[in-house]
Phi, psi and omega in degrees: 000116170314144166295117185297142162338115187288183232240297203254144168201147176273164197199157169259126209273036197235350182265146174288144158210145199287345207222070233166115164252131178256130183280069203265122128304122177208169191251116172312343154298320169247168221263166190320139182102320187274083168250180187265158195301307150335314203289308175331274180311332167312318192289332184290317212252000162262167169280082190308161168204137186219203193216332175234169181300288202307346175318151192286325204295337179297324217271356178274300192285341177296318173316334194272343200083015223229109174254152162262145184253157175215116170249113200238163193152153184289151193300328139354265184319301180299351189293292175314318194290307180282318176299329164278314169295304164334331175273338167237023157267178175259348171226175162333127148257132203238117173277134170279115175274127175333191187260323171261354176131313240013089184290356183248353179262340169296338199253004170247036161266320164349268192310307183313310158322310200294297174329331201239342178262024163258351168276003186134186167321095195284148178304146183269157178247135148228166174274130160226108156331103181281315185233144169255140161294136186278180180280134114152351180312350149313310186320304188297341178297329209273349199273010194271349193266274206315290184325331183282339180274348182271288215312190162283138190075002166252244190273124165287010150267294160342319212266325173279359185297166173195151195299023156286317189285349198251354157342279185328296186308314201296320174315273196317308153319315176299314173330301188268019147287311195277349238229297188319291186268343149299356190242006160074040206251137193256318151297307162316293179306297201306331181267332171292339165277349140328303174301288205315319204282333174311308151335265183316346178252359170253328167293329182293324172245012127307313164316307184264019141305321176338058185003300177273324187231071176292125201210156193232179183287018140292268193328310157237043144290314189304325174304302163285345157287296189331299176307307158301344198250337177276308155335318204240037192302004172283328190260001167270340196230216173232022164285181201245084206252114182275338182208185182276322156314290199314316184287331185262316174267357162289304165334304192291343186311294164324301182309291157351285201285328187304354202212021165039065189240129175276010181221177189275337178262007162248177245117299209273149193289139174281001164281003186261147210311183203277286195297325166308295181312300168309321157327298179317279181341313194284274143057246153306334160317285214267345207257345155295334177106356188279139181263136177245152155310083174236157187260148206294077173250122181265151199234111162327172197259002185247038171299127174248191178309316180291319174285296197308305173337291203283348161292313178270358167288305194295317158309292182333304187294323188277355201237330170273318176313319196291338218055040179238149183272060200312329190292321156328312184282284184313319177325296179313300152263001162287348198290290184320326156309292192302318163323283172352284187307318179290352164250014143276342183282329175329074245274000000 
């Protein structure tokens, strides 16, 4: 016994077929017209059909002069309806498939087939992908749901933020990036980098709310492209990187000049916590060649994290015994380091 005919089968859409519904598909990320070349020729030499006004894809074929027919109905019905016309055209029928797929009209076209091939040869179907989604086109979804959330008629808290007020949420967020990813948990990270990326497109279409100085999230992607490519001449250019130290201090070099700054420390933020900050100093310090005062504490060398940890929770605890502020104190002498660094930079 032969295998029955499979339903759905791709064809090449450059062949005529007196009996041929073509499924045309295209992604709403990208924008309308930029199809593959089949999806073209399907539109030229078939009887296009579509099921709403709002396909993105009309507003291209109207320019073109390429009319749509537009048919509604429950998915049944339309099912028959597009497999009767394919049977009696002479060319192709190409339905523009919806945005979401339209899955209740795929899944009654089956039975309908089944259904016209007891009347003969049933019309062939095929699928053709016009457009692909590119990487990273999510992005535009999340910059269309925020615009929807700013616009009139959308979240009316949303409407009231400013970048001040989301100030906090962007900190917490970032915690609970960093939370994420110290506890290894790779579900957790995937979704707080979510939250975060969320930040970043609401300060973003706040900037381009801005009266005076508008600026949108193309701007700063653009910037930071901008950055990255200038930042990295071993792999944009023809410098030469033998390691990676060479690549982390040829940045700051870059940087330096890109933000015209006159000492190695500044930059570095002044709200970040004692130790980070002292870190940041010791740092810049040691990667410049400058000698500082500090005081000598020696650490095996096969010291790990965990021991080091527990060497400054113990400074803390002893610093709490003291009635001293360690954060307060650790500030205190980094402030006293950079001083240093900045009367060697003194000319």
């Amino acid at each position: 016994m032969e295998p029955e005919p499979e339903p759905f089968r791709r064809l090449d859409p450059t062949v005529t077929s007196d009996s041929r519904l073509v499924l045309l598909s295209t992604s709403h990320r990208v924008a309308a017209g930029l199809l593959c070349a089949a999806a073209w020729d399907a539109l030229r030499t078939g009887d296009v059909v579509g099921g709403t006004e709002q396909q993105p894809l009309r507003g291209v074929l109207d320019e073109l002069g390429i009319a749509v027919d537009t048919l509604a109905g429950p998915p049944p019905v339309l099912a028959a309806e597009l497999l009767d016309r394919a049977a009696a055209a002479d060319r192709p029928v190409v339905w523009l498939v919806a945005d979401d797929g339209d899955p209740a009209l795929i899944s009654a076209l089956a039975p309908a087939l089944a259904q016209r091939a007891s009347l003969g040869p049933p019309p062939e179907v095929e699928v053709l992908p016009g457009s692909y989604d590119v990487p990273g086109s999510r992005l535009l979804d999340l910059v269309t749901v925020m615009d929807r959330l700013r616009s009139p008629g959308g979240c009316p808290w949303d409407a009231e933020q400013t970048h001040r007020s989301l100030a906090p949420y962007l900190l917490e967020e970032a915690h609970e990036t960093l939370e994420a990813i110290e506890t290894d948990d790779h579900d957790a990270l995937r979704e707080e980098l979510g939250d975060l990326l969320l930040q970043v497109v609401f300060h973003a279409r706040l900037g381009e709310e801005d009266v005076d100085r508008p600026w949108s999230v193309d701007d700063v992607a653009a910037g930071i492209v901008t950055k990255l490519v200038n930042r990295h001449p071993h792999v944009f250019g023809d410098v030469d990187a033998p390691d990676a130290a060479y690549v982390a201090d040829n940045w700051e070099r870059i940087k330096a000049t890109e933000k015209g700054r006159m000492s190695i420390l500044d930059g570095i933020p002044a709200g970040l916590p004692a130790l980070a900050w002292a870190a940041k100093v010791v740092g810049r310090a040691d990667r410049s060649g400058m000698t500082i005062d500090l005081v000598d504490v020696e650490l095996p060398d096969t010291t790990t994290a965990e021991e080091l940890g527990g060497l400054l929770m113990g400074l803390a605890a002893a610093a709490r015994r003291l009635g001293l502020d360690p954060e307060t104190a650790l500030r205190e002498a980094a402030r006293g380091v950079a001083g240093q660094v900045r009367g060697q930079e003194t000319p």
